[in-house]
C-alpha positions in Angstrom: 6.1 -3.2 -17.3 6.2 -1.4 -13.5 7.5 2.1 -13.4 8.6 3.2 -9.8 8.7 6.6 -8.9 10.3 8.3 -5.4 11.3 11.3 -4.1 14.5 11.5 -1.9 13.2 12.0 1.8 14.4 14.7 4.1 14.0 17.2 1.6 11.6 19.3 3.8 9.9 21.7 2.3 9.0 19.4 -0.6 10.0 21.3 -3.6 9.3 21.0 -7.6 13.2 20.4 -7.7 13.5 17.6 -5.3 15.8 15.1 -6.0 14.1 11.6 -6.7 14.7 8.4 -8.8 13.0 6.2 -11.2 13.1 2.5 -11.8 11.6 0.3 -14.3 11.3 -3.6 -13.9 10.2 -4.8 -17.1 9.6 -8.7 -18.5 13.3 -8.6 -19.9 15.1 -6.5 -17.1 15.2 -3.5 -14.9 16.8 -0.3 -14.6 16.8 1.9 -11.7 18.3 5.3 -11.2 19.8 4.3 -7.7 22.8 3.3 -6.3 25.0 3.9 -9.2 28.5 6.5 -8.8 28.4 8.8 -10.1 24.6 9.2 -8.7 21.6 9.1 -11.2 19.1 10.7 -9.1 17.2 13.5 -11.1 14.8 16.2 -10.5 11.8 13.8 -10.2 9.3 16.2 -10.5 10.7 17.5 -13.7 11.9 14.2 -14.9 8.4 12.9 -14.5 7.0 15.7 -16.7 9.0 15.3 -19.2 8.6 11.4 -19.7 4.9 11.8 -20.0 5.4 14.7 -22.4 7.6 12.8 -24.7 5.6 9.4 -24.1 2.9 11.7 -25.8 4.4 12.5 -28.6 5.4 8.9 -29.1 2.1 7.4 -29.0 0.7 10.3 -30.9 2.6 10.2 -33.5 2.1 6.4 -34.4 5.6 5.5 -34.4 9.7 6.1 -34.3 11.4 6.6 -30.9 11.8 8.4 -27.5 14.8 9.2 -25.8 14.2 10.6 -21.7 17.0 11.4 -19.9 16.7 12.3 -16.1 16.3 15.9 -15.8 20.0 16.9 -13.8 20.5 13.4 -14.3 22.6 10.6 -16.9 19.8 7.9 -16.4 18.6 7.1 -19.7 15.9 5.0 -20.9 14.6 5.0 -25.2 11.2 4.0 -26.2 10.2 2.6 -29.4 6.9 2.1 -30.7 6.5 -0.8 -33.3 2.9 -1.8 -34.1 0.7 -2.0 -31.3 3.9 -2.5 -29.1 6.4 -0.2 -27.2 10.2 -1.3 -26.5 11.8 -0.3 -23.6 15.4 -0.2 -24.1 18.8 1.3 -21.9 21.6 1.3 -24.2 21.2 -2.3 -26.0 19.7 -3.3 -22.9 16.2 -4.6 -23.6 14.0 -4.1 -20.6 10.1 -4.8 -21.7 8.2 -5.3 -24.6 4.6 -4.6 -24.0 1.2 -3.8 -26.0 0.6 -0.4 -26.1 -2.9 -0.4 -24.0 -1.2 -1.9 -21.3 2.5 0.1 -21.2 0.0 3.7 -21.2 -2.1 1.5 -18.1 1.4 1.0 -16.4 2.6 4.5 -16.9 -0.6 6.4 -16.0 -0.6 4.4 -12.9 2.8 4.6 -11.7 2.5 8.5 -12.3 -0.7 8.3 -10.5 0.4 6.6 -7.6 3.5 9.4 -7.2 1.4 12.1 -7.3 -0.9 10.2 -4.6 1.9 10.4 -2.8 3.8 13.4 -3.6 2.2 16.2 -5.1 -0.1 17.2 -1.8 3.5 18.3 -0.8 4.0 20.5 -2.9 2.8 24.2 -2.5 -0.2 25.6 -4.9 2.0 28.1 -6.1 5.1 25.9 -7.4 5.6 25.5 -11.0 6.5 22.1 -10.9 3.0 21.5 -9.2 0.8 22.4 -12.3 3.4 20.9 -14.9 3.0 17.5 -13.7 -0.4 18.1 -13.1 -0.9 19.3 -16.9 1.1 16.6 -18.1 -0.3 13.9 -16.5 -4.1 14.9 -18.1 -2.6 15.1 -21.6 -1.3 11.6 -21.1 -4.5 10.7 -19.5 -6.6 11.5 -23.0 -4.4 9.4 -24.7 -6.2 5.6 -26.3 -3.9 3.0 -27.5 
């Protein structure tokens, strides 16, 4: 599975409520947040958060499901964990079935490669900032 993250451009100052999407392109599908009307962009930052924080709690608890919506947003995605596998799913849509080790690899990349890219923008002071950045370590202890 490959989870793309963006923020809009021209949104100058960068801002913990910019406006970004999110695509996944899994071995079954993809789903992307753009060019859909009514739009689907979401706050990014914020939407990012809160997928690692409910991925967490999905892979911590050893099972059931996960349901992220875009923050300010109607793109969907549900996760399920079965096994020593997560399902990837939009509506009855299956996008990606993958082992667990490699779907948290994936994710903790992807987010890592946004913040490479991103989070310098952001000012010290901004919420946003030190959500994502908390987030992101509590995912990062994680072991399939």
């Amino acid at each position: 599975m490959e989870l793309l993250v963006s923020r809009w451009p021209g949104q100058d100052p960068p801002g913990g409520y910019d406006l970004g999407d999110i695509e996944v392109i899994g071995g079954l599908g993809r789903l992307s947040s753009k060019g859909h009307v009514p739009d689907q962009g979401m706050m990014v930052f914020v939407a990012v958060s809160d997928l690692l924080d409910g991925l967490r709690g999905l892979l911590r608890r050893g099972g059931g499901s996960f349901a992220f919506v875009g923050a300010d947003s109607s793109f969907s995605l549900s996760f399920a964990l079965r096994k020593n596998r997560v399902v990837t799913t939009a509506g009855r849509k299956k996008i990606d079935e993958s082992e667990t080790v490699e779907f948290i690899g994936a994710i903790r990349g992807a987010v890592e490669n946004f913040m490479s890219r991103e989070l310098s923008g952001l000012p010290a002071d901004d919420p946003m900032r030190g959500d994502l950045v908390a987030a992101f370590e509590e995912f990062g202890r994680l072991s399939a």
